[in-house]
C-alpha positions as CSV (number, residue, x, y, z in Angstrom):
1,X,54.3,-4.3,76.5
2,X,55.7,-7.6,74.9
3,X,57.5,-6.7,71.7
4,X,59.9,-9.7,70.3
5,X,62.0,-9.4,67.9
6,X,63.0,-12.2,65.1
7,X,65.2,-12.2,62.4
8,X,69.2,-10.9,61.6
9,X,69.1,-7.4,62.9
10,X,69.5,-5.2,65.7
11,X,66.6,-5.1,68.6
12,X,67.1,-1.9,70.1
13,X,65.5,0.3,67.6
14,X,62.1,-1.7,68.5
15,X,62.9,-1.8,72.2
16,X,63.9,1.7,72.2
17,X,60.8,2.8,70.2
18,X,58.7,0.7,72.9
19,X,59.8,2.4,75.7
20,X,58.9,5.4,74.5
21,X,55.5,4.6,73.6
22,X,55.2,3.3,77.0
23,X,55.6,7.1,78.4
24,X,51.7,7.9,77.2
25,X,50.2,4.7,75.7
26,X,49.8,0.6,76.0
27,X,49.5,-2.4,73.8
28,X,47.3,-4.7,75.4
29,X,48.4,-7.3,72.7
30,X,51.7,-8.8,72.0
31,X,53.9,-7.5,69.2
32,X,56.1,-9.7,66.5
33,X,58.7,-8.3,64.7
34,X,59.9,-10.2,61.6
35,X,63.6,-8.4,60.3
36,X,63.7,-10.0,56.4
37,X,66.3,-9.6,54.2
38,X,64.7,-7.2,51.5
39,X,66.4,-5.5,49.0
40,X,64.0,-2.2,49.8
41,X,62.7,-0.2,53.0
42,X,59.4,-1.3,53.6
43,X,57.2,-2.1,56.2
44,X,54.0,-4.3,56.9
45,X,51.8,-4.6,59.7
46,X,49.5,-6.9,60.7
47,X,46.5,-7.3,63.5
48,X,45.1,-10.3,64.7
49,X,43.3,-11.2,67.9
50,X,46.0,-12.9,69.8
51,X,49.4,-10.3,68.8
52,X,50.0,-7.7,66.3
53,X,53.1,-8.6,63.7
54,X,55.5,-6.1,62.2
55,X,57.5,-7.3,59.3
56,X,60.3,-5.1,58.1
57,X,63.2,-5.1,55.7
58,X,67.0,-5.0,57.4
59,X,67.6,-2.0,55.4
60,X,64.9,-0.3,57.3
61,X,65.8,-1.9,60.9
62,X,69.9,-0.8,60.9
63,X,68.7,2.5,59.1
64,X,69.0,6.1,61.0
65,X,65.2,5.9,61.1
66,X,64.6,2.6,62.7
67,X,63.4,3.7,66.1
68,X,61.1,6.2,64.4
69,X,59.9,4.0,61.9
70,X,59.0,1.3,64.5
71,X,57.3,4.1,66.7
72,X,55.0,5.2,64.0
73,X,54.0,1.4,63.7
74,X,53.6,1.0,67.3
75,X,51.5,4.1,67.1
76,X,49.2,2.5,64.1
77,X,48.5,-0.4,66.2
78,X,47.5,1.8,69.5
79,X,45.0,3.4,67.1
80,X,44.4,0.1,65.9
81,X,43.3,-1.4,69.4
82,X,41.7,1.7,70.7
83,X,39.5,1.3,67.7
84,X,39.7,5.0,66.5
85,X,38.0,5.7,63.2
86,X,40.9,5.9,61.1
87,X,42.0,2.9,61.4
88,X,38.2,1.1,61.7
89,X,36.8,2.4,58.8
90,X,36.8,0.8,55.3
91,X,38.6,2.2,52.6
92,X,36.8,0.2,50.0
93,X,33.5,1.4,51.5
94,X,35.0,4.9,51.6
95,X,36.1,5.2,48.5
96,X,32.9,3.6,46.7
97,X,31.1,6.7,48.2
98,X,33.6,9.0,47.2
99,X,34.3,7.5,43.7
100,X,30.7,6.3,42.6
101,X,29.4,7.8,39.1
102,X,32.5,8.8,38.1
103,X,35.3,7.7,35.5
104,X,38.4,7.7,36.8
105,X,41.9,6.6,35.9
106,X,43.4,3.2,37.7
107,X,46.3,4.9,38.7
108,X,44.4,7.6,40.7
109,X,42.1,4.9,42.2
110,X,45.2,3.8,43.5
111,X,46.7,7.2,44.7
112,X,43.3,7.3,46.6
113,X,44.3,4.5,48.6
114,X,47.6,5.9,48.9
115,X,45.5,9.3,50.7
116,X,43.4,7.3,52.7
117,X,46.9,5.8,54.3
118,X,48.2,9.3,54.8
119,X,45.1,10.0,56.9
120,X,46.4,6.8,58.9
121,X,49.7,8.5,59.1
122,X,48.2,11.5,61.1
123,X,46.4,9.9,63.7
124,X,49.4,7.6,64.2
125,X,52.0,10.5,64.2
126,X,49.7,12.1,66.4
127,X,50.8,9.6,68.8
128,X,54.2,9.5,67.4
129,X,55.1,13.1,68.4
130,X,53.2,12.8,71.4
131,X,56.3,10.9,72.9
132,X,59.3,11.2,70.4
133,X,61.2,14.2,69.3
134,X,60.4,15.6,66.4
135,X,63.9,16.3,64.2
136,X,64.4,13.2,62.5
137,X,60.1,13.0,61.3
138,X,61.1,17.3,59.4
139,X,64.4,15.9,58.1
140,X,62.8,12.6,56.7
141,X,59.7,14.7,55.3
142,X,61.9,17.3,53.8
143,X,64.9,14.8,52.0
144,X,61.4,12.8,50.7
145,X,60.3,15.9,48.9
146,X,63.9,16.8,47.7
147,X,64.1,13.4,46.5
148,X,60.7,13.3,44.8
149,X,62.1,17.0,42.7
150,X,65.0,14.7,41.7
151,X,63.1,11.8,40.2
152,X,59.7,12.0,40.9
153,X,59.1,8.8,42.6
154,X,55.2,7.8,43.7
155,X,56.1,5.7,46.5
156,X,54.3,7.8,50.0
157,X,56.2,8.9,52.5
158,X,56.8,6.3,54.8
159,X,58.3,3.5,53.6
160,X,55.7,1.0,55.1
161,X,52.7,2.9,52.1
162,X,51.1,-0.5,50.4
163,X,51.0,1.8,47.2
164,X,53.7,0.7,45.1
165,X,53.3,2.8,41.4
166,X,56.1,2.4,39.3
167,X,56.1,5.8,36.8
168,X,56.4,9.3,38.4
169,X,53.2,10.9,38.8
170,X,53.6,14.6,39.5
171,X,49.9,14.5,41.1
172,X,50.1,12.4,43.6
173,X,53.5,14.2,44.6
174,X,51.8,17.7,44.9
175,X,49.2,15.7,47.5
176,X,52.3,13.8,49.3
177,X,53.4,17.4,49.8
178,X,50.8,18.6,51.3
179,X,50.5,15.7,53.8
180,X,54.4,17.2,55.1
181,X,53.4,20.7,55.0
182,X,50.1,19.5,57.1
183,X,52.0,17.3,59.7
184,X,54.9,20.2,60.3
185,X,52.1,22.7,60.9
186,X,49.4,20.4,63.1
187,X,52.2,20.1,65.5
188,X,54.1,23.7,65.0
189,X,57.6,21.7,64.0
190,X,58.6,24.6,61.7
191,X,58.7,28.2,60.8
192,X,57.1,29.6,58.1
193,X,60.7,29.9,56.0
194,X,61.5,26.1,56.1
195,X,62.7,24.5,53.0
196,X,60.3,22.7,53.1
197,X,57.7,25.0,52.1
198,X,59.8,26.2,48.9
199,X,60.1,22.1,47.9
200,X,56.4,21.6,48.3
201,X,55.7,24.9,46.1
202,X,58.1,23.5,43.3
203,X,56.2,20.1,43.1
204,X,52.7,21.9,43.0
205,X,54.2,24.1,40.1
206,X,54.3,20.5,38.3
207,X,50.7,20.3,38.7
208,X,48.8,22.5,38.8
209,X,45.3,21.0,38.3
210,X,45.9,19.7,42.2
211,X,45.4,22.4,45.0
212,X,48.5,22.2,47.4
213,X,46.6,24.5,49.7
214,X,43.1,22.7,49.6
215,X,45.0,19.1,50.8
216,X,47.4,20.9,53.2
217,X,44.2,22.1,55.3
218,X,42.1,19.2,54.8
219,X,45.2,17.0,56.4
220,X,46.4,19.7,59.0
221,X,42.4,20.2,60.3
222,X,41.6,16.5,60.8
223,X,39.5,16.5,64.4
224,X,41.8,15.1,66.6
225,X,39.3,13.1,68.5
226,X,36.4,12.4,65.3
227,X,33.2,10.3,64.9
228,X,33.3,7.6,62.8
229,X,30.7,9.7,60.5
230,X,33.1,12.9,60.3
231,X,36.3,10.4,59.6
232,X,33.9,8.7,56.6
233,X,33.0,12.2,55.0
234,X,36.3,13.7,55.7
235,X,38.0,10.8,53.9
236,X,35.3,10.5,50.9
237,X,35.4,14.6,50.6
238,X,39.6,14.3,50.5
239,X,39.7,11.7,47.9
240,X,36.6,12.8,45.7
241,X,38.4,16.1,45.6
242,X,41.6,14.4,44.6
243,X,39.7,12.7,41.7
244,X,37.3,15.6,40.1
245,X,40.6,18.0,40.2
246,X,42.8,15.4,38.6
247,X,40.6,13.8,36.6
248,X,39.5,17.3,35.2
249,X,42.8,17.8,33.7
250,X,42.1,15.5,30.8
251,X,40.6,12.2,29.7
252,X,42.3,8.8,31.0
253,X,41.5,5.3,31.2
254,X,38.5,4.9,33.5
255,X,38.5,1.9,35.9
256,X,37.0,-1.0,35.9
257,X,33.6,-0.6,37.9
């Protein structure tokens, strides 16, 4: 695998992360990596037909999570290559089927998105823990949900989500929750008396129009191999639920059509 790295920060996270991808998987195309100077933690990836490019913030490449962070990327761009469903289908299209008919709030259209990247996230942390221990990923997940009791942020889990809401939204939260609890228990990381499990079960208490439970399974029992028809309805069924149970809280602003 090529992987070159560009910008003031370290390169061994991204080598490091490359050579243990290169345990199970390949790249067939080239991989850019762009370190910026950012005052955050995110992440972008891009794919085009001669390379793949990875820009990330120098907070993000000297963090303890670098090697991991680059992995999971890695990992989106196997998917991305191997042309798995997940990473094929169209969310737009997706979420037109889901969302058609209905009135719903701008700011869950948005968390929709945000759900349609955590089903990303599995398939590429499939690959992730495939080849990588899995400490760091439970500790990460875990201090994210003990963050999000303390101040309710919105951002998802990994740094490199394109949703970017800017008021807590206890919602949301309840379904970034579940997409922990699901990861920890599709690849037996934890027992039953984790932390974890008590943090999740405080942010559901903050709403509890959205069934921790019902997202948890629908995350955790994603086929590990699907159709591009089961990925479609799986990702329409996730998000419609996500909108008729929030939505039937109370009236919002309904977006634009």
């Amino acid at each position: 695998m090529d992987v070159r790295v560009r910008g003031s920060g370290p390169a061994g996270p991204f080598l490091g992360a490359t050579s243990l991808l290169e345990t199970e998987w390949e790249l067939a195309l080239p991989v850019e990596v762009e370190i910026r100077e950012n005052p955050d933690e995110r992440t972008h990836a891009a794919h085009y037909d001669d390379r793949h490019e990875l820009v990330i913030s120098r907070k993000a490449a000297t963090s303890a999570m670098a090697r991991e962070l680059a992995l999971h990327e890695l990992a989106h761009m196997v998917r991305y290559e191997n042309d798995h469903p997940s990473h094929t289908q169209s969310t737009d299209e997706a979420l037109f089927l889901a969302l058609a008919g209905q009135s719903v709030e701008r700011r869950k259209v948005t968390h929709c998105y945000q759900i349609a990247n955590h089903m990303k996230d599995i398939y590429a942390d499939d690959i992730t823990l495939s080849v990588a221990p899995a400490e760091k990923l439970v500790t990460f997940f875990e201090s994210q949900l003990a963050a999000t009791l303390a101040d309710r942020p919105t951002d998802g889990l990994y740094p490199e989500s394109s949703v970017d809401t800017t008021e807590a939204d206890p919602e949301i939260a309840v379904v970034n929750a579940a997409f922990a609890l699901a990861m920890v228990e599709r690849h037996d990381l934890v027992d039953e008396d984790h932390r974890i499990y008590a943090l999740a079960d405080a942010l559901a208490g903050d709403a509890p129009g959205v069934d921790l439970d019902h997202f948890r399974e629908k995350f955790r029992s994603l086929a590990r191999q699907p159709t591009e028809s089961d990925y479609r309805k799986d990702l329409v069924d996730v998000t419609r639920a996500y909108a008729a149970e929030s939505t039937a809280r109370g009236p919002g602003q309904p977006a634009s059509d």
